[in-house]
C-alpha positions in Angstrom: 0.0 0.0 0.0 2.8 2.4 0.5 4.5 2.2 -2.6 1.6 2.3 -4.2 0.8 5.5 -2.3 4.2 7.0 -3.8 3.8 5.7 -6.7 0.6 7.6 -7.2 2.2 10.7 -5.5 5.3 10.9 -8.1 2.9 10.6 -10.8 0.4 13.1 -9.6 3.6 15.3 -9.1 4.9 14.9 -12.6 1.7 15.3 -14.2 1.4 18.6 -12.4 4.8 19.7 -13.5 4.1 18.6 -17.2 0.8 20.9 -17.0 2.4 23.8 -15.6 2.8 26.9 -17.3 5.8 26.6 -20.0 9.0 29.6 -19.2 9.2 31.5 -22.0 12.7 31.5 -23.8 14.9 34.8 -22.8 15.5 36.4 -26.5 16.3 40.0 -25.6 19.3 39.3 -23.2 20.9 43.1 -23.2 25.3 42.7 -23.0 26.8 43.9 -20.5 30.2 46.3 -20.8 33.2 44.6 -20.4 35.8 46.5 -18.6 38.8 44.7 -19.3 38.8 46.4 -22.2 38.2 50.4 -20.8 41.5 52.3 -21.2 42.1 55.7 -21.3 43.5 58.0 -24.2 47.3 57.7 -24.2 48.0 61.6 -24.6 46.0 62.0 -20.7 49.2 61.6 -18.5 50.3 63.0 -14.9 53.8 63.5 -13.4 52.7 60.4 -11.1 51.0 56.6 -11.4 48.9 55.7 -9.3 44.8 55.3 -7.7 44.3 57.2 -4.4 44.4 56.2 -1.3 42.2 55.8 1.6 41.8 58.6 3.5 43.3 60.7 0.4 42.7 64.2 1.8 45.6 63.6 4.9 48.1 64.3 1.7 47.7 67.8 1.9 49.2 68.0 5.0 46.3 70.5 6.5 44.4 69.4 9.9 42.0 72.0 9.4 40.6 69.7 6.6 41.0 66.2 8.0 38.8 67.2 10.7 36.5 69.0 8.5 35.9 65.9 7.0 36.0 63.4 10.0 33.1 65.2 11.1 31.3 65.7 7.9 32.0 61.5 7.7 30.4 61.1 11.8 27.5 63.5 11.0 27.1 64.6 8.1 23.1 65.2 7.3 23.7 64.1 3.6 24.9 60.4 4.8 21.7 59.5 6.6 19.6 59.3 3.8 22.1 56.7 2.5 21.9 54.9 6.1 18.6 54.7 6.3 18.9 52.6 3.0 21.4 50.5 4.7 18.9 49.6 7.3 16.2 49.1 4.7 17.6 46.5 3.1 19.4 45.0 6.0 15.8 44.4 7.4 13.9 43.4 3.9 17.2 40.4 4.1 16.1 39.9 7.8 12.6 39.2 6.7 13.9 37.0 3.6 15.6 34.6 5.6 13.0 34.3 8.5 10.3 33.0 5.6 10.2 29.0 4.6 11.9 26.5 6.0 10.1 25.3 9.4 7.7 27.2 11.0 5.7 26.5 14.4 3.0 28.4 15.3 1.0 28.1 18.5 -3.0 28.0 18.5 -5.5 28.3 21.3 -9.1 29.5 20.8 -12.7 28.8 22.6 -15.9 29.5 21.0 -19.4 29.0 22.3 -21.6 27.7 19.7 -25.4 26.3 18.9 -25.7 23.5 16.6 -28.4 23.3 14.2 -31.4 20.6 14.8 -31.3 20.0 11.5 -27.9 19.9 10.5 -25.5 17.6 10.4 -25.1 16.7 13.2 -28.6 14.8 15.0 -29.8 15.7 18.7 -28.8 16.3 21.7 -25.7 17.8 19.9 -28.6 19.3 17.5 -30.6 21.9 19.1 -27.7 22.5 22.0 -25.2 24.7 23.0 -21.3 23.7 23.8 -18.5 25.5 24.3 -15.5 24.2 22.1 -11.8 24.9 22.6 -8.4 23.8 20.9 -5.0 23.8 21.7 -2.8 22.8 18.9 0.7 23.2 17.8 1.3 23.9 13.9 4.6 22.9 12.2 4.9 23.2 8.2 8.8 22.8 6.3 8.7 24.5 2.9 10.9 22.6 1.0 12.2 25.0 -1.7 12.6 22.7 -4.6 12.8 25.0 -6.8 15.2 27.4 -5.0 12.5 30.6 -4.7 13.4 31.3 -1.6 17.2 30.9 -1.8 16.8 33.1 -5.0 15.0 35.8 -2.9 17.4 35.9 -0.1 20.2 36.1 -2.9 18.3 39.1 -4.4 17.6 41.0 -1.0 21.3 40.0 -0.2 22.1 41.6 -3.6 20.3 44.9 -2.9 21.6 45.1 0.6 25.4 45.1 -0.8 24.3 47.6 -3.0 23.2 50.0 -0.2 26.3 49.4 1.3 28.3 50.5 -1.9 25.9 53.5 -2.2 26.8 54.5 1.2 30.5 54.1 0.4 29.9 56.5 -3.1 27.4 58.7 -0.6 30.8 59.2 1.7 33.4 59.9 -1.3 31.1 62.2 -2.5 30.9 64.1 0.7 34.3 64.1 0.9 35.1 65.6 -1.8 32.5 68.3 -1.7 33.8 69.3 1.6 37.7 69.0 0.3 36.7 71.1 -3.0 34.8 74.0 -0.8 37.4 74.3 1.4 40.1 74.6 -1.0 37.6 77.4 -2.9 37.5 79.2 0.5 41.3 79.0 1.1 42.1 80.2 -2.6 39.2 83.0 -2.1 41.1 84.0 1.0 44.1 84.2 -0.3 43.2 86.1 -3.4 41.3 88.5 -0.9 45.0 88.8 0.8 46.1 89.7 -2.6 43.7 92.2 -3.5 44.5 93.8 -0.4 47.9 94.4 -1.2 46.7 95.8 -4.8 44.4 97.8 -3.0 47.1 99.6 -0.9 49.5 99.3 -3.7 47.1 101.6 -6.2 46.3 103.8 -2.9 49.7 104.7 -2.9 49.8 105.4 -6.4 47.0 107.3 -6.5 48.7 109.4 -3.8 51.6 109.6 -5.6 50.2 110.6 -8.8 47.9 113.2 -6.8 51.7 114.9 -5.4 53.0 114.6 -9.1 49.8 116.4 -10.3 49.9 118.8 -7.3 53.8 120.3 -8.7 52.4 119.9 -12.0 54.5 117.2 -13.0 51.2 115.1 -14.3 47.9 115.5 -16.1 44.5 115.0 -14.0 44.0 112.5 -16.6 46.5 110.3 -14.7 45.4 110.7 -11.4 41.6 110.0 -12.3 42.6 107.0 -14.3 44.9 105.5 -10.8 41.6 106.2 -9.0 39.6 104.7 -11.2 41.2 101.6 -11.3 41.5 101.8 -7.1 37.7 102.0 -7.0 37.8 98.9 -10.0 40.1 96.9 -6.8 37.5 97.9 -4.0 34.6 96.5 -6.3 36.4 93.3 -6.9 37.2 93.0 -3.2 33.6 93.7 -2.3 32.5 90.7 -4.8 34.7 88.0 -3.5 34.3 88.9 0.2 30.6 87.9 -0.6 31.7 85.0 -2.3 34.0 83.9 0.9 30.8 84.3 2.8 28.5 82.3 0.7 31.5 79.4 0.2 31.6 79.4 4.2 27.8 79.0 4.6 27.5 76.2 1.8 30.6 74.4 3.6 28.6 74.8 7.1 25.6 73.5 5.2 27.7 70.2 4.3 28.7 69.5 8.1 25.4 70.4 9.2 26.7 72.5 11.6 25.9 75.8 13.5 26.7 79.2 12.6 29.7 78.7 15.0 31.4 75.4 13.4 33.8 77.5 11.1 34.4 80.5 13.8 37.8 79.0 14.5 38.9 78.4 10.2 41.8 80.4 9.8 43.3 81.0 5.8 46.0 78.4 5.1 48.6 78.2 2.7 47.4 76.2 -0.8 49.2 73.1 -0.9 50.9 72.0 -3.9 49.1 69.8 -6.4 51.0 66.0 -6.4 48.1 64.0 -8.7 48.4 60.7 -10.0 46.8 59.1 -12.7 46.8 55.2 -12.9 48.5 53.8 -16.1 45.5 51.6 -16.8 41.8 51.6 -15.8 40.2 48.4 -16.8 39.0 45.7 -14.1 40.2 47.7 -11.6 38.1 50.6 -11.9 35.1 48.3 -11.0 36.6 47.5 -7.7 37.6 51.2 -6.8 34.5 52.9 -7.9 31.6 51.9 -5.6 28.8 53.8 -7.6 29.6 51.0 -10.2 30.1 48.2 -7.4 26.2 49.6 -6.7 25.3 49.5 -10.1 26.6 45.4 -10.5 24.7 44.7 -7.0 21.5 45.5 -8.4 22.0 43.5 -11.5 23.0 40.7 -9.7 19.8 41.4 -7.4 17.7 41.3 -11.1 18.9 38.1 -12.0 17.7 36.6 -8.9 14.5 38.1 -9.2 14.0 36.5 -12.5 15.0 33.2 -10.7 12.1 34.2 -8.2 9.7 34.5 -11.3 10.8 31.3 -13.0 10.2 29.3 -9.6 6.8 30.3 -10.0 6.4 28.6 -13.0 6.8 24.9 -10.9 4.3 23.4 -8.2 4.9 24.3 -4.9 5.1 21.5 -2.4 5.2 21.4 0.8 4.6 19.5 4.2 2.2 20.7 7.2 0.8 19.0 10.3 -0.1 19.7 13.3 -1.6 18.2 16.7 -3.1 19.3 19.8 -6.6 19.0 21.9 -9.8 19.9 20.9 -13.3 19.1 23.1 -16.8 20.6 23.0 -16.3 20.5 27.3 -13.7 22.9 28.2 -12.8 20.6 31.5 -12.1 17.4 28.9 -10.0 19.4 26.7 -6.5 18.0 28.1 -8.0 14.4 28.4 -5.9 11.9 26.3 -9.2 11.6 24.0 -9.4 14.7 23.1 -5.9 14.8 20.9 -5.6 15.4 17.3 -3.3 14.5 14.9 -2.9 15.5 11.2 -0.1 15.3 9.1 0.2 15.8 4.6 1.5 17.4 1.9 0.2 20.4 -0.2 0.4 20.6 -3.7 -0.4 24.4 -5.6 -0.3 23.7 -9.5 0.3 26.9 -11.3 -2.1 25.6 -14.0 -3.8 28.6 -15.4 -2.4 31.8 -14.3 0.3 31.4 -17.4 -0.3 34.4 -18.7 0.0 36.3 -15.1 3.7 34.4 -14.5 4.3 34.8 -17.7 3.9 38.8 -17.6 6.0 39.1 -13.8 8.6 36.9 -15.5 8.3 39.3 -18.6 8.9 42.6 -15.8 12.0 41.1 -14.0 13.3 40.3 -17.2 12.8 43.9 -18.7 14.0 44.9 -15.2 17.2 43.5 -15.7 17.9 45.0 -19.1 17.2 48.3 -17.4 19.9 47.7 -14.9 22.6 46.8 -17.0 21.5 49.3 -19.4 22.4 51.6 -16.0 25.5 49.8 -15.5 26.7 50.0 -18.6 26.4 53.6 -19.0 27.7 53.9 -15.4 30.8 52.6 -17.3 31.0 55.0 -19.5 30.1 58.1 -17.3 33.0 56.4 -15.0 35.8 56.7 -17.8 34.8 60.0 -18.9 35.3 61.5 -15.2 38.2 59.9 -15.2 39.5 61.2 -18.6 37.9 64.8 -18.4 39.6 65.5 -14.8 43.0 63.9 -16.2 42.7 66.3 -19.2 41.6 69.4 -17.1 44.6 68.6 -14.7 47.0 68.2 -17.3 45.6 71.5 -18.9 46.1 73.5 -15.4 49.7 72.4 -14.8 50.4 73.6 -18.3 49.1 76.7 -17.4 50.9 76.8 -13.8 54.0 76.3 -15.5 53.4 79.6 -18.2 52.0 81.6 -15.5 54.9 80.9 -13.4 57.0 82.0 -16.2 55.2 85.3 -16.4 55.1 85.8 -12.6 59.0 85.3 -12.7 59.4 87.8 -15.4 57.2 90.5 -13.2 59.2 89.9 -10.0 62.6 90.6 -12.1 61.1 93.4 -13.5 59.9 95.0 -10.2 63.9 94.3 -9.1 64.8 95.5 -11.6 62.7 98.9 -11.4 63.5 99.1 -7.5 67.1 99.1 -9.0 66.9 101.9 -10.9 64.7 103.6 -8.2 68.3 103.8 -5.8 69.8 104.8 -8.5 67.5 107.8 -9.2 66.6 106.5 -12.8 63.1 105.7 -11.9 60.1 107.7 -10.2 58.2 106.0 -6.9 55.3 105.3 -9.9 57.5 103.2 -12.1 58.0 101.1 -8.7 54.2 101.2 -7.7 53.7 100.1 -11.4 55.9 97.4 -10.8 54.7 95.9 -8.1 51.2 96.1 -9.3 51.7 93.6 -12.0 53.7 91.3 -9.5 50.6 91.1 -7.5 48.2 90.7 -10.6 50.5 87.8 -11.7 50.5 86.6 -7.7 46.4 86.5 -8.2 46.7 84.5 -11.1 49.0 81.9 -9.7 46.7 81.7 -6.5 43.7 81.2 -8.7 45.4 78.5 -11.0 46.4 76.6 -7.8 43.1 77.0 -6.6 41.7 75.3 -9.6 44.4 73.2 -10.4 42.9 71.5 -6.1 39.6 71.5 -7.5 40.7 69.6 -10.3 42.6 67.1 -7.9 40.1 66.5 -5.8 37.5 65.4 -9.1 40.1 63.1 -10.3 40.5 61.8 -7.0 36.3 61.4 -6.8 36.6 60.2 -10.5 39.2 57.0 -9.4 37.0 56.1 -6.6 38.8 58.0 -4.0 40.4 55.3 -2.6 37.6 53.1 -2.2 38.1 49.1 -2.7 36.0 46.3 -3.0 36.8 43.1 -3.9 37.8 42.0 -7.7 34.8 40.7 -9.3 34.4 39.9 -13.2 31.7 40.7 -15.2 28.8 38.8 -15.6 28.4 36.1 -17.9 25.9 35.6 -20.8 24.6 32.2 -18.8 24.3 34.4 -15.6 22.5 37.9 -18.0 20.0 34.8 -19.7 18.3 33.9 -16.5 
């Protein structure tokens, strides 16, 4: 009798799965981009090799940043958005795991109830009242032949690394925002610096060229030209005072800070620029760029949703029983004769719904596509940060190096001038003159440096700044087809 009973069973079971709805072939599998083969141009190169490291910004050798930044990475308000993401998916993986498997579940309930007369069941229980109550104990095991629930754990597992890898992007990001408006503020302060020397430098031109004009030694013409280019300074110092104060409160707004946080910043020095541009991208830029690590989780997390929809397609089998007590007299309810047993299988045939599994498989399929459509263009996007900050670097030191050149030539001139001045071959105004156009060079070299940080800091953001993950290959067709 018992093999006959599983002989029946198999058969039932196979002529369920033969009547299941069929999975539809996957035709419109979109590539994804291989980036073994992503290399930059060979005319983008930096005086160094290299990706960046760590905690990149401690190479500029100012503390006022590294804690700038520490805190922006303990508290900043723009990384609790990516947090609460984190937790998100951390908990929807939580929940993943907890279904299927074994369950037990605990059941007591009483109910008073009259019987009908003429029901089923015949007098005295007909026409009476009785109170009924159960105790039972519930157990069910859900199998998972067909790997559903493993797929769905692998998907929530998928989206919770890619949280994690937003987070990491979320962090970089901030970190670089708040390395890029500080450097802005410095360079803004130091320029201000500058502008106050010009500003005393064409003061004491004007003055001069007022004296000279006084013993009729000069035209008016000259001394209302010095002014107006004094009053030309003053309106440029105006204009990037406000711009120190508006760099100051959208720094503050990155720490989400007080109006006190930045009391204590005090101008530093601009550090020198020391970038380095890796000699090759390819695999590695995957593992250092965690918007792209982000990008792979969630197509990894599609494929396993299409696994989901595919186990759909098959019966679902699984075992439940359960035993307790159960007695229309509440005082016989723990008596030995009161026990209940029951113990089977349930089958669910997905028998004619083909067009509804059929249409979800359809989604996570089209899903998929969308995601490593994403990725793929995440790639790309990836490689040209990467290329247009190596270019715009390259460009500035180019320029560094001319300017520096011109600068030179000023200062040699203003000695030279200052020469002539002991000598009495030269007026006080050649010497103002002089120095005038060292400081206009001095305010181009502090706003090349400036930019040349900014620049830094983008490549830096560009490589990853100096995040790694572990090496991981690119997905194969047999994985993309599922």
């Amino acid at each position: 009798m018992m093999k006959k009973t599983i002989r029946l069973s198999l058969a039932i079971i196979a002529i369920g799965i033969s009547a299941c709805a069929q999975i539809p072939p996957d035709r419109d599998v979109l590539p994804q981009q291989d980036l073994v083969r992503v290399q930059l141009a060979a005319n983008i190169k930096l005086a160094r090799d290299g990706w960046p490291a760590a905690q990149w910004w401690t190479r500029f050798g100012d503390a006022q940043l590294d804690q700038l930044i520490d805190r922006a990475l303990k508290q900043g308000p723009s990384l609790q958005v990516a947090a609460a993401r984190v937790a998100s998916a951390r908990a929807a993986l939580a929940v993943d795991r907890a279904e299927g498997g074994n369950s037990v579940d605990f059941k007591a309930a009483t109910n008073r109830q009259r019987y009908s007369a003429n029901g089923l069941f015949p007098p005295p229980i007909g026409g009476s009242y009785y109170t009924e109550s159960t105790l039972q104990m519930i157990v069910s095991h859900d199998f998972d032949w067909w790997g559903k629930r493993r797929a769905s754990i692998a998907a929530s597992l998928g989206e919770l690394n890619a949280s994690q890898a937003e987070y990491a992007q979320a962090e970089q990001t901030l970190a670089a925002a708040i390395a890029q408006g500080y450097f802005s503020l410095q360079g803004d302060w130091a320029r201000l610096a500058n502008l106050q020397q010009m500003r005393d430098a064409q003061g004491a031109l004007l003055a001069d060229q007022s004296k000279r004009v006084a013993h009729g030694l000069a035209s008016s013409d000259e001394e209302r030209n010095a002014d107006a280019a004094l009053s030309a300074l003053n309106k440029q110092y105006a204009a990037l005072d406000g711009q120190i104060g508006r760099e100051r409160e959208a720094l503050r707004a990155l720490l989400g800070a007080d109006n006190t946080a930045l009391a204590d910043l005090m101008p530093r020095a601009l550090p020198t620029v020391d970038a380095a541009l890796p000699a090759s991208l390819g695999i590695e830029l995957l593992a250092r760029r965690p918007d792209l690590q982000a990008a792979r989780a969630h197509v990894e997390a599609s494929l396993s949703r299409i696994e989901v929809a595919q186990a759909a397609f098959y019966p679902d089998i699984n075992l439940t029983g359960f035993f307790g007590s159960d007695a229309l007299s509440f005082d016989k309810l723990l008596n030995a004769s009161s026990r209940t047993l029951f113990i089977g299988p349930t089958l669910t045939l997905p028998l004619f719904n083909s067009t509804r599994l059929q249409a979800g498989l359809g989604v996570a399929r089209s899903q998929r596509n969308e995601l490593i459509a994403d990725y793929n263009q995440s790639v790309f996007e990836a490689v040209r940060e990467v290329a247009q900050a190596g270019i715009s670097l390259q460009g500035l030191q180019q320029e560094m190096q001319a300017q520096g050149a011109a600068t030179q030539t000023a200062t040699a001139t203003l000695r030279s001038t200052q020469a002539r001045f002991r000598q009495g071959l030269a007026d006080n105004s050649g010497v103002l003159g002089a120095q005038m156009t060292v400081f206009q060079q001095h305010g181009q070299d502090l706003q090349l440096q400036a930019q040349a940080l900014l620049a830094d800091v983008a490549l830096t953001k560009a490589l990853g700044g100096g995040y790694r993950a572990e090496p991981a290959s690119t997905l194969t067709t047999a994985q993309q087809s599922k």
